[in-house]
C-alpha positions, 0 to 999 in steps of 0.5 A: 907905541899907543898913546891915549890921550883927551885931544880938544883942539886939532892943534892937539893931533897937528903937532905930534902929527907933525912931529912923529908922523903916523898917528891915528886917531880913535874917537870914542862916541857916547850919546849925549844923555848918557854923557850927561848921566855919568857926569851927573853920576860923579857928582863933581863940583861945578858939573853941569846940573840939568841936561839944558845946562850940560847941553848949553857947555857942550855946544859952547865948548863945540865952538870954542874948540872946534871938534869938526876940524878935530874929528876930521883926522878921526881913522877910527871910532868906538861906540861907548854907549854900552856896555864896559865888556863892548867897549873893551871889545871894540878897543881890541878890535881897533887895536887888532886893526892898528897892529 
C-alpha cells in the first residue's frame, strides 16, 4: 500500500512511522526558479510576487519546519525539473524499486 502525501515536519514521517512501520520516503526535488515559475504560473492569491519574496517564505518555512531533519528519512528522490514524461519515468522506476 502507497500513500502519497505533503510531509512538512518529521513529525509527519515519525508518526506513521511509528505506527505502521516500513514507510519510504520519496522526496521530489525541483529548483527553486522553477518552484517559483510554476507558483507564479497559477496565479494563486497571497503567492509570493517576485522570486526575492518567493525566496525569503522558502527560507522561513525552512526553519520553521525543519526539512533537514525531514529529509533525513528520505530513501528515495525524484527530479521534478523537467519534463512531465521524466517525472512519471522516474516515479515507475522508484515504484519498480519499492515493489
Amino acid at each position: 500500500k502507497i500513500v502519497l502525501s505533503t510531509m512538512r515536519r518529521s513529525e509527519d514521517f515519525d508518526i506513521p512511522q511509528k505506527e505502521f512501520g516500513n514507510i519510504k520516503m520519496i522526496l521530489v526535488e525541483v529548483d527553486e526558479k522553477i518552484r517559483f515559475n510554476r507558483v507564479h504560473a497559477r496565479g494563486r492569491t497571497g503567492d509570493p510576487k517576485t522570486f526575492e519574496e518567493f525566496k525569503k517564505q522558502c527560507d522561513r518555512d525552512a526553519q520553521i519546519y525543519d526539512f533537514d531533519k525531514l529529509f533525513a528519512h528520505t530513501d528515495f528522490k525524484i527530479d521534478n525539473n523537467g519534463t512531465r514524461d521524466h517525472l512519471f519515468k522516474q516515479i515507475d522506476d522508484v515504484m519498480n524499486k519499492m515493489v
